[in-house]
Phi, psi and omega in degrees: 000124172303140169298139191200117188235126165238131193256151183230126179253168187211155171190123180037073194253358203303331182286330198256307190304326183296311170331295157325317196260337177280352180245019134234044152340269185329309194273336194241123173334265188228174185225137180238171221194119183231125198268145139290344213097061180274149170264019164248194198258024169302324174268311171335321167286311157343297177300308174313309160321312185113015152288165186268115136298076185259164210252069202223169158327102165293118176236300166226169209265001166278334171296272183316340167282290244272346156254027111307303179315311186292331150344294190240009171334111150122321194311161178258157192124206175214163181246142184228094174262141189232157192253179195272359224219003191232147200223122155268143172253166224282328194280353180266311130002286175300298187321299180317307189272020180261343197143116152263151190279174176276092150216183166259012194191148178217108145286134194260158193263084184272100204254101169305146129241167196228148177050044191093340206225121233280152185256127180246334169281215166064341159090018190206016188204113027258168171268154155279120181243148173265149174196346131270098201236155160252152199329132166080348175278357191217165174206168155257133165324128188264093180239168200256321170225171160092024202265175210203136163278126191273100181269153179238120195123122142030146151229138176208200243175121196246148182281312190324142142297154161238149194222129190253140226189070176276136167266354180292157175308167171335296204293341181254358169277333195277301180323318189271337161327279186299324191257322179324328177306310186289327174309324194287343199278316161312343175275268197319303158338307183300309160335290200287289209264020198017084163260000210244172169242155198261130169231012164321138141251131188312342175241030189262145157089343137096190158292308181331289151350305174267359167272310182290337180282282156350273187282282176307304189305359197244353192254156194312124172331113121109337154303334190260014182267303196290327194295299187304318181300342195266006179283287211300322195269330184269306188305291168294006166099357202273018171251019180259356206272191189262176180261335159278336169269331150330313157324292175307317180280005182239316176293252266240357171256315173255317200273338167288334176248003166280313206282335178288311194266006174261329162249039180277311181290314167330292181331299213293305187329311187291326177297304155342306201267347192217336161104350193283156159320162146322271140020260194293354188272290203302309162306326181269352191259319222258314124119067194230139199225131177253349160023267194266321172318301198306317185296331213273280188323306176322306170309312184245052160219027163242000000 
């Protein structure tokens, strides 16, 4: 049986976590669960499951895996991160426990489903994501969003799925949305003013990556939100989906990248319209304090 530590990080997980943890039972040596603060029974279920449960400060989610990682520094194995909201599925599960090959990464195949219902178009589903490494061969980049596990060594590619299956209602999928929206506008931002110390790693993200920085990033503020929805939805097929996936492909392929590119404009009007820096632009629309990011990102590009 392969050795296998899967670390999961949480914050108010409660809807999720058991779930999660029941679908690698079978495979994994132990599991850890490193909590941020929740007010709900997530380590409490957690526990009751058989995880090992620590305790630590959220600043980003590349902060909080990669101090998981220092958690199990030197241990032998492999590592597997799952969000709490993500599922292996029994043909992937089985792949794991017959045996891994001699590499140093394994990409996992990850198929959203939204609202109940599996997304099969749109040209993007499943993605390949690294999420299996073995200990001490991968870390994540430290980026505040969009981050890749760096793996260093060989790589290949596993069939079983992974299913990211969030159960929360509508309004917290739109909520978590509205704010990645502001992250992203701080990615561009960042881009244009270097406010940030850059901890990319350049050979991470791929083509996809260089197709949004490249291709999309280069193309007009809110024509190109409408362009990419007519890829998915027409081109790829993404009006063939079920209707909550359909759903998905108007929320998070137009409404999600129109709203990135509206309040990108916002930023700019105010900087435009008032002579202030980024910086105070990005605190007063976006209501984003860069501080404490900035001190963190410093820490880990030195």
């Amino acid at each position: 049986m392969t050795d296998l530590t899967v670390i999961i990080l949480t914050r108010n997980e409660a809807r999720h976590i058991s779930r999660a943890i029941a679908s690698v039972r079978d495979v994994a040596t132990r599991v850890l669960v490193v909590d941020s603060g929740s007010a709900d029974d997530t380590v409490v279920l957690a526990k009751s499951a058989g995880a090992t449960v620590l305790t630590h400060t959220w600043t980003t989610h590349a902060a909080q895996f990669n101090w998981a990682l220092g958690q199990i520094a030197g241990a032998s194995g492999w590592v597997l991160r799952l969000d709490a909201d993500e599922v292996l599925t029994p043909e992937l599960a089985a792949e794991i426990a017959t045996g891994l090959p001699d590499v140093a990464g394994l990409y996992l195949r990850r198929r959203i489903w939204f609202m109940g219902q599996p997304v099969r178009f749109g040209g993007v589903f499943p993605v390949r994501v690294m999420r299996l490494f073995r200990n001490g061969a991968g870390r994540c980049e430290d980026r505040w969003m969009d981050e890749h596990i760096v793996v260093k060594g060989p790589t290949s590619v596993l069939k079983g799925e992974l299913i990211d299956d969030n159960k929360n209602p509508l309004d917290w999928w739109i909520a978590k949305h509205n704010r990645y929206a502001s992250r992203e506008v701080i990615d561009i931002l960042n881009a244009r003013y270097d406010l940030l110390p850059n901890t990319s790693d350049p050979q991470q993200g791929g083509l996809k990556r260089w197709l949004k920085v490249r291709v999309y990033g280069r193309l007009p503020a809110g024509f190109r939100a409408g362009l990419y929805f007519f890829y998915r939805y027409v081109l790829r097929f993404g009006f063939l989906d079920g209707p909550q996936a359909r759903a998905f492909h108007v929320l998070q392929g137009f409404w999600y990248r129109y709203l990135v590119d509206a309040k990108l404009a916002e930023v700019l009007r105010y900087i435009a319209e008032t002579g202030a820096g980024p910086e105070v632009a990005i605190r007063h629309v976006l209501g984003v304090e860069l501080n404490i990011l900035h001190k963190h990102l410093s820490k880990a590009a030195a």
